[in-house]
C-alpha beads as a LAMMPS data file, in Angstrom:
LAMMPS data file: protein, C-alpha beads

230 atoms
229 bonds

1 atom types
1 bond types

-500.0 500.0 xlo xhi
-500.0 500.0 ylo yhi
-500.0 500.0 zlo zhi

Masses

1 110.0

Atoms # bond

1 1 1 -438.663 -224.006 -394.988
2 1 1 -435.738 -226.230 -394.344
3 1 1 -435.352 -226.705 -390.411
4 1 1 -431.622 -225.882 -390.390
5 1 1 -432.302 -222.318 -392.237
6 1 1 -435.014 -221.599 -389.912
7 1 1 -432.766 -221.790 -386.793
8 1 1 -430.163 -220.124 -388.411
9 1 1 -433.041 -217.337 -388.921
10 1 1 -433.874 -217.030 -385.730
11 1 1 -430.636 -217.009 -384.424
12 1 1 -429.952 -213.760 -386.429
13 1 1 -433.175 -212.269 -385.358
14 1 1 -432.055 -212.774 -381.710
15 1 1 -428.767 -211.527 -382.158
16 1 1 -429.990 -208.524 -383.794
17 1 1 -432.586 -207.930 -380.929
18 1 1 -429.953 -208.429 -378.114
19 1 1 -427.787 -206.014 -380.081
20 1 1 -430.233 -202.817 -380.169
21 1 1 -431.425 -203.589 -376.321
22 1 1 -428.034 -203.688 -375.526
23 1 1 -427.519 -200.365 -377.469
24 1 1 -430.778 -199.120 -376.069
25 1 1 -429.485 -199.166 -372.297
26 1 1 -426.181 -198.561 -373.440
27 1 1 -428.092 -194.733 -374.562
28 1 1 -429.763 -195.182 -371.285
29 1 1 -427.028 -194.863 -369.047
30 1 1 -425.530 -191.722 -370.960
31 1 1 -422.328 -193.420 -372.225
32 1 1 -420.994 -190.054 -373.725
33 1 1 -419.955 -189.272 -370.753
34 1 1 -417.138 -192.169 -369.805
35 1 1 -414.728 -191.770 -372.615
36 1 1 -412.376 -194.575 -373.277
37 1 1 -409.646 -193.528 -375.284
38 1 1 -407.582 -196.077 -376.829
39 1 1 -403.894 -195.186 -377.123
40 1 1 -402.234 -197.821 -379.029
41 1 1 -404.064 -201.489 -379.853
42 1 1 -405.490 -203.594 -376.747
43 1 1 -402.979 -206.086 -375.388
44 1 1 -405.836 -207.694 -373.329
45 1 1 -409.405 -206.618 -375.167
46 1 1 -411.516 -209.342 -372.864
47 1 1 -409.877 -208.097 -369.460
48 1 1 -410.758 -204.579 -370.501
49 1 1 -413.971 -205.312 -370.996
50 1 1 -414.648 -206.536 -367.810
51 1 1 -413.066 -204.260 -366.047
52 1 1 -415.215 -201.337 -367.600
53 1 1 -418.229 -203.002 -367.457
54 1 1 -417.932 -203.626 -363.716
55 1 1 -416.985 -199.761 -363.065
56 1 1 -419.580 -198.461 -366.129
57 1 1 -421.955 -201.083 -367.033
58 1 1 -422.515 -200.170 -370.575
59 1 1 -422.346 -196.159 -370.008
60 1 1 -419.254 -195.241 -371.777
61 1 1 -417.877 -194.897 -375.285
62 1 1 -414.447 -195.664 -377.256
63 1 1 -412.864 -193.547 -378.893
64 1 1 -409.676 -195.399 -380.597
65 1 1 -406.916 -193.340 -381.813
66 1 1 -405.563 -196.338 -384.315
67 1 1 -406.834 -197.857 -386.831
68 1 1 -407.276 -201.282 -385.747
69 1 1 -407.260 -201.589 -381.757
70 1 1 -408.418 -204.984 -381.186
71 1 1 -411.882 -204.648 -379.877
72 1 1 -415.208 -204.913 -381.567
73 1 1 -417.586 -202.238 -381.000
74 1 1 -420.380 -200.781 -382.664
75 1 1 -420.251 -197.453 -381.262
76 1 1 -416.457 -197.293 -381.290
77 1 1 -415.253 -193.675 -382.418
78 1 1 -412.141 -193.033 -384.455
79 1 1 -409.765 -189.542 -383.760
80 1 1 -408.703 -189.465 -387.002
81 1 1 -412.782 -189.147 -388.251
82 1 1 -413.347 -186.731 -385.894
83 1 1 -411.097 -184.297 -386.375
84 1 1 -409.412 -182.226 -383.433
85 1 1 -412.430 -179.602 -382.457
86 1 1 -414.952 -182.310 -382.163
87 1 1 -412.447 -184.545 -380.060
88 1 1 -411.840 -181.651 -377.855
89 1 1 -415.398 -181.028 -377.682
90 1 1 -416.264 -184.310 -376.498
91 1 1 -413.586 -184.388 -373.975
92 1 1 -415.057 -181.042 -372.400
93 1 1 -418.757 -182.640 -372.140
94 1 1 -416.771 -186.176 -370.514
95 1 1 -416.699 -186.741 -366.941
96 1 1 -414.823 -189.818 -367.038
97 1 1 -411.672 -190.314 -369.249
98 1 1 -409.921 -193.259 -369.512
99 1 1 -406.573 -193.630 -370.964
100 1 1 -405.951 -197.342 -371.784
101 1 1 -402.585 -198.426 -372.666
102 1 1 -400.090 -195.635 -373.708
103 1 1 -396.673 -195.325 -375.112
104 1 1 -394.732 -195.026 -372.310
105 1 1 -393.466 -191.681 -374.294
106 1 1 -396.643 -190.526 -374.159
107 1 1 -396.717 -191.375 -370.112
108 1 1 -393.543 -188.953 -369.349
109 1 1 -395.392 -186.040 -371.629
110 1 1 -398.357 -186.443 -369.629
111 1 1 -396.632 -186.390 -366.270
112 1 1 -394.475 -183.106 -367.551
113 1 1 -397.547 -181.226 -368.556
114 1 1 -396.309 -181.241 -371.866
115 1 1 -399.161 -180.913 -374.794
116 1 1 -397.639 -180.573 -377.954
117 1 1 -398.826 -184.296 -378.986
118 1 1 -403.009 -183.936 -379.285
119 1 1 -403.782 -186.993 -376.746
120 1 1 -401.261 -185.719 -374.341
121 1 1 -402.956 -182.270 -374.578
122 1 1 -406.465 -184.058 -374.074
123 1 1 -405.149 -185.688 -371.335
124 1 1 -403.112 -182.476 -369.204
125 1 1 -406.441 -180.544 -370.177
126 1 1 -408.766 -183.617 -368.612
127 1 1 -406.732 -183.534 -365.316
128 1 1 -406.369 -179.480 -365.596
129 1 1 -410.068 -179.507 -365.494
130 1 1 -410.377 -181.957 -362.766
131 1 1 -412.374 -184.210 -364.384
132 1 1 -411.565 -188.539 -363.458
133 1 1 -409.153 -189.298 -365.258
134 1 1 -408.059 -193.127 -365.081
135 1 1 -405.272 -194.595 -366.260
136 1 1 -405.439 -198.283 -367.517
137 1 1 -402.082 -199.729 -367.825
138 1 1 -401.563 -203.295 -369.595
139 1 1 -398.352 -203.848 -367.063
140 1 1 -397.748 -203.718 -363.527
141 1 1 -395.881 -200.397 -362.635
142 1 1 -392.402 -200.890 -361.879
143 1 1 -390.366 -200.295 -358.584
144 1 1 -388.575 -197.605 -358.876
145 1 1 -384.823 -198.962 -360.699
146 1 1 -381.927 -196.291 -360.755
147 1 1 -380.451 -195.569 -363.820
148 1 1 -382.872 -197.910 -366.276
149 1 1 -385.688 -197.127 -368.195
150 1 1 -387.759 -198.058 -365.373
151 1 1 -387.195 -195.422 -363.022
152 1 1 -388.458 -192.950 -365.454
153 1 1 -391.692 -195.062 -366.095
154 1 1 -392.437 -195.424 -362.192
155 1 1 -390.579 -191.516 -361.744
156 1 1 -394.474 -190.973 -364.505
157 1 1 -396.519 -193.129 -362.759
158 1 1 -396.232 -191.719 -359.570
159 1 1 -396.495 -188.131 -360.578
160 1 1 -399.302 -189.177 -362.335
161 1 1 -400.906 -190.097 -359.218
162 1 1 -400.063 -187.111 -357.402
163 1 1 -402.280 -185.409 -359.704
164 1 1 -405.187 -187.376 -358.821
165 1 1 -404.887 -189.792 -361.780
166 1 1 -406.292 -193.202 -360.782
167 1 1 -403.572 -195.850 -362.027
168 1 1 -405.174 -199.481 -362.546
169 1 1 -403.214 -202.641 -364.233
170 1 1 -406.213 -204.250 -366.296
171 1 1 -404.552 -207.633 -367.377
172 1 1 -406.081 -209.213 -364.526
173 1 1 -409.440 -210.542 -364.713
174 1 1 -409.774 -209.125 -360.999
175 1 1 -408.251 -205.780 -361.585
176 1 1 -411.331 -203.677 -360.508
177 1 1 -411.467 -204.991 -357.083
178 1 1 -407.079 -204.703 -356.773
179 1 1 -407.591 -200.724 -357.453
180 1 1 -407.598 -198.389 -354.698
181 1 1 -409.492 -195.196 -356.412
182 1 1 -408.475 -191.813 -355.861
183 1 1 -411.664 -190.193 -356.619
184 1 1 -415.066 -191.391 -356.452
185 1 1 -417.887 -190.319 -359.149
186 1 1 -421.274 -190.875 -358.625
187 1 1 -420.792 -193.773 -361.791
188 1 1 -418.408 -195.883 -359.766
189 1 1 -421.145 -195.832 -356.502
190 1 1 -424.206 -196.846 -359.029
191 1 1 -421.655 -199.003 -361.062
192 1 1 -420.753 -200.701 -357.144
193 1 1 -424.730 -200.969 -356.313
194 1 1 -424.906 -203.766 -359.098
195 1 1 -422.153 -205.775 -357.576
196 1 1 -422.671 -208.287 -354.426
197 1 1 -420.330 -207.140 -352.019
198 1 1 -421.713 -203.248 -352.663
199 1 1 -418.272 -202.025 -351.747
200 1 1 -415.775 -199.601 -353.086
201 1 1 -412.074 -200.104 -352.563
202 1 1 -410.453 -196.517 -352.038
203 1 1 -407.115 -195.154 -351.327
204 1 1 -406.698 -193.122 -348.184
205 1 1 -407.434 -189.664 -348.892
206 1 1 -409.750 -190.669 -351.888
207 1 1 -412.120 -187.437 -353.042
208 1 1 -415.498 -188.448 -353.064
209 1 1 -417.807 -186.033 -355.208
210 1 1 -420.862 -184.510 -353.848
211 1 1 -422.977 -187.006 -356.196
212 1 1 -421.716 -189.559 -355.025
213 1 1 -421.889 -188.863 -351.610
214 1 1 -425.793 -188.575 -352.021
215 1 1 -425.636 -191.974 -354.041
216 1 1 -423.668 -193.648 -351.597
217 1 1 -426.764 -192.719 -348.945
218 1 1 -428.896 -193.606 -351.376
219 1 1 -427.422 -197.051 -352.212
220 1 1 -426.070 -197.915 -349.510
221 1 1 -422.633 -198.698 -351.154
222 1 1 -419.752 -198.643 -348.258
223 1 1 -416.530 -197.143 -349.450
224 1 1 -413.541 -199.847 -347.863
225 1 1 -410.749 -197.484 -347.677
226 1 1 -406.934 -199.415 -348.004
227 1 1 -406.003 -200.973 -344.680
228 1 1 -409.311 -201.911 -343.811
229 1 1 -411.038 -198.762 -342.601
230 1 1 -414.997 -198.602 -344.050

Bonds

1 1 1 2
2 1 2 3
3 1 3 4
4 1 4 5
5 1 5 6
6 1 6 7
7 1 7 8
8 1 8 9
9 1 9 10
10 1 10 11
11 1 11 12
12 1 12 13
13 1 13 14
14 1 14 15
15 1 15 16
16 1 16 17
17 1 17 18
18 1 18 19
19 1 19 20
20 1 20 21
21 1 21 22
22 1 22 23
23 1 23 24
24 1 24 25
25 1 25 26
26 1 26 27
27 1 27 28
28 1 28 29
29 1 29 30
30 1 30 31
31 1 31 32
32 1 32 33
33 1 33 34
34 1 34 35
35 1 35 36
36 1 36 37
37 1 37 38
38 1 38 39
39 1 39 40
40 1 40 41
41 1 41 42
42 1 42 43
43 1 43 44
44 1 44 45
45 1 45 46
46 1 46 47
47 1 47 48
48 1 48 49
49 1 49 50
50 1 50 51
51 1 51 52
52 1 52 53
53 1 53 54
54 1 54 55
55 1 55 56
56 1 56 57
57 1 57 58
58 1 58 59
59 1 59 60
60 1 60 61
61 1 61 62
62 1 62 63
63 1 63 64
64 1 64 65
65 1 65 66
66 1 66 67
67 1 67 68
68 1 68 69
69 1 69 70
70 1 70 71
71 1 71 72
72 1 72 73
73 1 73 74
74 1 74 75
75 1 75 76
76 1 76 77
77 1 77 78
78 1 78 79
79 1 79 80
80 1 80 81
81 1 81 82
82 1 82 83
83 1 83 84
84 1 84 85
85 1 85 86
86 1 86 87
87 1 87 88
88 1 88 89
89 1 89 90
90 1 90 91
91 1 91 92
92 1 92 93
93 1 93 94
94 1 94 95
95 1 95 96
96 1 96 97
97 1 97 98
98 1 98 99
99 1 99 100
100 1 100 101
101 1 101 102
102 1 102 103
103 1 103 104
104 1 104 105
105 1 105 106
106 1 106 107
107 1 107 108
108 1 108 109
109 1 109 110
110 1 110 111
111 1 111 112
112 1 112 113
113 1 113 114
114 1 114 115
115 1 115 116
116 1 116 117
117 1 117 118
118 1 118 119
119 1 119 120
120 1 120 121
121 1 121 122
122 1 122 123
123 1 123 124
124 1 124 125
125 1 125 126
126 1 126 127
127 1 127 128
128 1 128 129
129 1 129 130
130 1 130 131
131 1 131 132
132 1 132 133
133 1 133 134
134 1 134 135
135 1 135 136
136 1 136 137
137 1 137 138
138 1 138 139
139 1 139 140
140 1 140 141
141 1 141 142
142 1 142 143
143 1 143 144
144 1 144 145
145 1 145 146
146 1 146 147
147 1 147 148
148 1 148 149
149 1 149 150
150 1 150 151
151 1 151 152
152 1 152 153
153 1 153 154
154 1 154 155
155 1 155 156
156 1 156 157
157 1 157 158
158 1 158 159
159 1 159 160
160 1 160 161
161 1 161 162
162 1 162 163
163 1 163 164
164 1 164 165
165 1 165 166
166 1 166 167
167 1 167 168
168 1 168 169
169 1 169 170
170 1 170 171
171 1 171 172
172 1 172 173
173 1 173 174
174 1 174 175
175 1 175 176
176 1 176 177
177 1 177 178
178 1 178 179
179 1 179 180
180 1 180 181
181 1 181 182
182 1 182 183
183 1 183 184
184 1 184 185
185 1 185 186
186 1 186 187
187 1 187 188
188 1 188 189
189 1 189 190
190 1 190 191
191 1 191 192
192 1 192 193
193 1 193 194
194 1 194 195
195 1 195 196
196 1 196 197
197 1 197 198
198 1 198 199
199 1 199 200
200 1 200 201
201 1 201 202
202 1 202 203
203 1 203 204
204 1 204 205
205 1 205 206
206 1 206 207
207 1 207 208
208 1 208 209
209 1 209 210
210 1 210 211
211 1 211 212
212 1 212 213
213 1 213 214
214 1 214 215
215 1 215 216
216 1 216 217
217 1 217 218
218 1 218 219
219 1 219 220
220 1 220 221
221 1 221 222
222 1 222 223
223 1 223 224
224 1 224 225
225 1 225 226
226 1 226 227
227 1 227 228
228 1 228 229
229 1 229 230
């Protein structure tokens, strides 16, 4: 067998292997329940990436709600295939959703409550629920401006926050270590156990669930609240 087809063998049968181990522990670390839902197409697919694999690992799933969203994934999951009972089923079984990227139309009908548009329904219903909801915004949120556009993006933002909706800029390769979370799951302490510094940044006031409570004694993850309190 010529030597350059042989290599060119093997390097498929590695990259199939490293694809079904990395599908393996993706199955492994129950994925189903860390929905990433994909509002629009991904202005910055590699920082995303990184940012969910550093709060995840490999346990979540996308679930795109366009056709063609910029990222390549083999267990990405289209809305429009689905069909509106099985979406809403799998946002009932989710503990973690993650809304990356809205409309910033779709922002101000999340922050009313209003539900008429399906995502913005899965959304109010996630953060009616009380699940962790996240928020991934491709932007820094705005200062509040007076009479421009602006005010009413920050004006959704904010209330957003209010109801316990962690916001996060994910541009930045650093993004999951700017982030001050609002609630902590039992994911983000084992996601945090794999890191060096075995630290979570938190906002004052942060919920922490009763998993991870028993994960963070388990771990030995500290939780480094904003302003320097541990």
């Amino acid at each position: 067998m010529d030597t350059e087809l042989l290599h060119k063998l093997i390097e498929l049968i590695v990259a199939e292997v490293v694809r079904r181990v990395a599908r393996l522990e993706r199955e492994k670390q129950h994925p189903e329940q860390t929905l990433v839902l994909l509002a629009a197409p991904v202005a910055y697919p590699k920082e995303l990436k990184a940012l969910l694999k550093t709060q995840f690992g490999e346990g979540y799933t996308f679930l795109s709600f366009v056709s063609n969203c910029g990222i390549q994934d083999d267990s990405m999951l289209f809305a429009d295939r689905l069909g509106q009972p099985e979406l809403l089923a799998r946002i009932t079984a989710a503990k973690t959703v993650v809304l990356v990227g809205p409309r910033l139309e779709l922002l101000g009908q999340i922050a009313r409550g209003e539900d008429a548009d399906f995502l913005s329904y899965l959304i109010v219903r996630s953060v009616l629920w009380r699940k962790d909801v996240r928020l991934y915004l491709d932007f820094e949120p705005p200062k509040f401006k007076r009479n421009t556009f602006l005010e009413g993006v920050a004006s959704s933002i904010e209330t957003l926050r209010q109801m316990n909706v962690a916001v996060c800029p994910y541009y930045t390769g650093d993004a999951a270590a700017d982030i001050g979370a609002t609630l902590i799951t039992e994911a983000d302490v084992l996601a945090a156990a794999q890191t060096k510094d075995k630290t979570i940044t938190a906002r004052v006031g942060a919920i922490i669930t009763p998993a991870a409570r028993d994960a963070l004694r388990t771990t030995g993850v500290a939780v480094q609240y904003e302003g320097g309190t541990v």
